[in-house]
N, C-alpha and C positions, 0 to 999 in steps of 0.2 A: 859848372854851368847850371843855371837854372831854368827852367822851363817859363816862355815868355808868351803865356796862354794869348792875351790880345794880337800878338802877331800870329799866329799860328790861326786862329780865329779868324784874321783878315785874309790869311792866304787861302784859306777853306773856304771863305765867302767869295772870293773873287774865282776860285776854280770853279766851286758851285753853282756859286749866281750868273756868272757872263755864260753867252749863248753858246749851246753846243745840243748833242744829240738828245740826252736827255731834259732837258727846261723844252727844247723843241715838240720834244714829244706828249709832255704834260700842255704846253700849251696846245699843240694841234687837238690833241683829244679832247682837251675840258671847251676849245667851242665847238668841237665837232659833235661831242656826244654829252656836255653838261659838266656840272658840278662835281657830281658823285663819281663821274667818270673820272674827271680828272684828278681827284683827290684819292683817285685807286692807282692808279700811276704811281702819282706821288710819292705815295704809300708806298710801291712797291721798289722805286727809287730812291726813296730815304733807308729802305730796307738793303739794298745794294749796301747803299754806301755806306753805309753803318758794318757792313760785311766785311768790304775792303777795308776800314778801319780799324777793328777789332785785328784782323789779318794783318796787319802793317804791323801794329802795336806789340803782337807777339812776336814779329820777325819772319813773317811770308813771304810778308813782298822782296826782303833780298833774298828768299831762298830763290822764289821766281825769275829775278833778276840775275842771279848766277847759273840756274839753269836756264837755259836760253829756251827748251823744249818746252816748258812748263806757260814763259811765256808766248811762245809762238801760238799755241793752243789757244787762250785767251785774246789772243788780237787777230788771228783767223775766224775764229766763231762772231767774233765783236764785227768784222769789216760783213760777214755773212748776213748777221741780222740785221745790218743799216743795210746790208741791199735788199733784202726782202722787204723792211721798210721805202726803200725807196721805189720797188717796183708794187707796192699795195699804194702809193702817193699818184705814182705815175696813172697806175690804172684810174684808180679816182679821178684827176685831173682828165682823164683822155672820155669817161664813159660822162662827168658832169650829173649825176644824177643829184636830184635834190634835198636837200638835207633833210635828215631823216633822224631824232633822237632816238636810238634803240630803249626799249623799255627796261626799267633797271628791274635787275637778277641777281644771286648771290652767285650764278655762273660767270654774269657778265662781269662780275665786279671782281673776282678771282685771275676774269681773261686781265681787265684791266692793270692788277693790280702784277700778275705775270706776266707783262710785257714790260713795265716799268722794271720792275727786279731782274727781269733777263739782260734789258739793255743796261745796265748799270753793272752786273756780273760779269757781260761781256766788254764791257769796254777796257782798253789795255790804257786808257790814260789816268785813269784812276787807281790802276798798279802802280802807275810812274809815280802820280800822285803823290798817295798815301805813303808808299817807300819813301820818297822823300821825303813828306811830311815828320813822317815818325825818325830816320835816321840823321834828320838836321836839326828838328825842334825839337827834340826830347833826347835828353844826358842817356846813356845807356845803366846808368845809376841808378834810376830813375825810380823811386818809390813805386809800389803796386797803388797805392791810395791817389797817388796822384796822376799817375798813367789813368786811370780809372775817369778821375775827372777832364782829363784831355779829351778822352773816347767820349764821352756824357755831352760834352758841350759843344766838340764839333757833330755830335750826332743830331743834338738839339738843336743847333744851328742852321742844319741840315735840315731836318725835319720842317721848320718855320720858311726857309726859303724855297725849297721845293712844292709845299702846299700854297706858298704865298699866290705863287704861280697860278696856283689851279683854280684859286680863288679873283684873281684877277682877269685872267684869261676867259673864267665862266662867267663873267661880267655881262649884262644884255647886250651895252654896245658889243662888247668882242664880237660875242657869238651871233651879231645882225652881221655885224660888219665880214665874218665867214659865211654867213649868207648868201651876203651878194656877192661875194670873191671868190665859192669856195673854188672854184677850177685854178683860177690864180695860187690861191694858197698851195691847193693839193702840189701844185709843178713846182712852188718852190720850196716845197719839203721833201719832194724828189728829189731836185737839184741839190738840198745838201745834206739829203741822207748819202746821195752819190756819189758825191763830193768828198763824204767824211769816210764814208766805206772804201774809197779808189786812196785816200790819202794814211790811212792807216796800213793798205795793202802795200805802200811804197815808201813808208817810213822807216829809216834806217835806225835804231838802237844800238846802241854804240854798250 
């Protein structure tokens, strides 16, 4: 078998790219608090997932997957931090205070860039993910030079899509348009951090 990088590349754009906790969370930040904001996110999301990759690629994620402890840990912490996220949305939506850019810091950018890495660390779908990933599209034959470049391109891949994000989302319209919405927005980044947090807690792995 050989390694079919453009498919493999498409299944990583599509897990990447469609809507879920983390693109959710680069976008809420880069209108809620800017640019730099959001591209510390990102940062710290492209940093995840470059983690779990690496990790899949040497054979983690099925040790994960065969202990079941290892992942239970990982998808307990993962449904924990979309609820804290969900109840920092809720409070936001409920108190409506006015948006307010925080001034950029190498604190601030560190918090940033450590919420993005946390929620991509703890997310258990990106175990399922990248296990898969790495035990269907890649031969266990598999040259180091070229394992190497699988990791490199879905990392780059990565990388482009999740900034794309924060770059779009810090757009003026966006961030007018959180503006005038932001209580709207904040409830519905409640509802599906809550959503994502209650569905991970009741999701059956087989």
């Amino acid at each position: 078998m050989d390694i079919n990088l453009p498919l493999i590349l498409l299944a990583a754009l599509l897990a990447g790219g469609s809507p879920g906790p983390a693109t959710l969370t680069i976008a809420g930040t880069s209108m809620a608090s800017g640019r730099r904001a959001g591209l510390a996110v990102a940062s710290g999301v492209t940093t995840g997932s470059f983690v779990w990759s690496v990790s899949a690629a040497f054979g983690l994620g099925a040790i994960m997957l065969a202990n079941a402890w290892l992942f239970e840990i990982v998808r307990y912490a993962g449904a924990a931090y979309l609820g804290w996220l969900a109840v920092k949305s809720a409070r936001a939506a409920w108190l409506g205070a006015a948006l307010k850019v925080p001034p950029v810091s190498p604190r601030s950018m560190r918090g940033h860039y450590a919420k993005g890495l946390g929620l991509h660390l703890t997310n258990p779908k990106a175990v399922l993910f990248f296990g898969a990933l790495y035990s269907v599209g890649v031969p266990p034959d598999t040259p180091a030079t070229a394992l190497l470049i699988v990791i490199l391109s879905v990392g780059a891949q990565s990388f482009i899509v999740f900034h794309g994000y924060a770059f779009i989302f810090s757009s003026a319209p966006m961030m007018r348009a959180y503006t005038r919405a932001k209580r709207l927005f904040e409830a519905a980044f409640a509802l599906f951090f809550g959503a994502a947090a209650l569905r991970i807690l009741t999701a059956r792995v087989v």
